[in-house]
N, C-alpha and C positions, 0 to 999 in steps of 0.2 A: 719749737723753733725759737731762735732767738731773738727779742725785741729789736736787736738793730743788728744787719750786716753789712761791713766794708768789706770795699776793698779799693783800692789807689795806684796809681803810677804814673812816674814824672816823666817828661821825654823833655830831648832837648827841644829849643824854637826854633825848629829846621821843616820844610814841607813835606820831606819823609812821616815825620814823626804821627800825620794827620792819621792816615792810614793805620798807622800801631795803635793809635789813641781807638780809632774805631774797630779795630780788630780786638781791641783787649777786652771794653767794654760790652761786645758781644760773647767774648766769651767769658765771661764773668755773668752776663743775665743766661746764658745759657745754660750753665749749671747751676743756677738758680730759678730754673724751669722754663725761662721763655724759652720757646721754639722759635728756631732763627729765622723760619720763613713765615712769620704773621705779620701782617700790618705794622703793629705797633715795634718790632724788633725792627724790622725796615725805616721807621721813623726817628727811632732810635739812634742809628746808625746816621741820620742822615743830618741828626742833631749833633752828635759828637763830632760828625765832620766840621759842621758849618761853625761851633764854637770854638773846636781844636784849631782853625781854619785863622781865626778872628785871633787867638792868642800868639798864632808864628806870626799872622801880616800887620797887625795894630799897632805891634810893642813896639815896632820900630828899634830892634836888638836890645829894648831896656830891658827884655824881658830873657833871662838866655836858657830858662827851662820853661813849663808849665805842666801844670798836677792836675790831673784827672778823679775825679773822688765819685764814687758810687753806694749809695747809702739803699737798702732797701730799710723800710719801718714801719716794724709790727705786720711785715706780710702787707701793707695796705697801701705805705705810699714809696714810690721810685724818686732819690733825689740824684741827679748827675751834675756836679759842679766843675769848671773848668777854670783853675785860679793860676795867673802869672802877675807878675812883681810889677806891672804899666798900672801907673797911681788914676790914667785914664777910663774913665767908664765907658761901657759902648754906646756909641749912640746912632740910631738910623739913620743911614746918609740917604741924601736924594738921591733916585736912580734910575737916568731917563731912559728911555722906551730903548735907546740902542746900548745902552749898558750892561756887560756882562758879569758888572758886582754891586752891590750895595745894596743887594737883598735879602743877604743873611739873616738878618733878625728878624725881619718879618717873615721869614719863613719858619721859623727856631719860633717865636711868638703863636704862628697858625699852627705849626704841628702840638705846641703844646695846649693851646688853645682846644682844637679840636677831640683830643682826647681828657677833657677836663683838667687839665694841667696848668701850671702856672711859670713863668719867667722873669728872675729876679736878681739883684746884682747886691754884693753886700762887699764893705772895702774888708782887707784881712787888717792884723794889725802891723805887718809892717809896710803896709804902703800900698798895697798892692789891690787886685781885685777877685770874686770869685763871681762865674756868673752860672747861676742855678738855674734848672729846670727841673719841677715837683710835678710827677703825674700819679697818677693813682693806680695803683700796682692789681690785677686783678687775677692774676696768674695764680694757681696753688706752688704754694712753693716748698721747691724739693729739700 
């Protein structure tokens, strides 16, 4: 197998795109062995929403694509990056009790959390941002 596998795709900042961003990423870990109905494919899915999710509503139109990137490495670790051209990093908003957003990252934070994983944001060089999530891949992979 090979030390490191891609694979990528840009969609526009439109709230169609959220769904293609988490259908693609599914089928991409799919043929790369996860089985689409365990825990962590389900987490997965639920991750690529709520970041894909963050890059159409954040950018505020600065953003008028965003790139999906899927790295598995060395068979061990899962990285899923979500990078668009907003020079802004995410940050937690407060989110009261009757609120039906501002929990994205803490949710994106516990799911990777919870599976030994980690969540991290790095600027690209032209401006913009990518924000990671690294879990640990334990899948045999096909």
């Amino acid at each position: 197998m090979a030390d490191l596998q891609e694979a990528s795709v840009t969609l526009p900042s439109a709230p169609a795109s959220v769904s293609t961003a988490r259908r693609y990423v599914a089928s991409v870990l799919a043929g790369w062995g996860l089985p689409d109905d365990t825990e962590v494919a389900e987490a997965v899915r639920l991750i690529v929403s709520e970041l894909a999710t963050n890059a159409v509503q954040h950018t505020r139109g600065q953003s008028p694509t965003f790139t999906v990137d899927v790295l598995l490495e060395r068979d061990e670790e899962l990285r899923i990056g979500v990078t668009d051209s907003h020079p802004r990093h995410p940050r937690r908003l407060p989110a009261a009790v009757q609120q039906d957003n501002g929990r994205g990252l803490v949710i994106v934070r516990w799911l990777a959390a919870e599976r030994g994983g980690r969540f991290c944001v790095t600027p690209t060089a032209e401006g913009g941002k990518t924000v990671w999530i690294r879990l640990p891949w334990t899948v045999p992979v096909r």
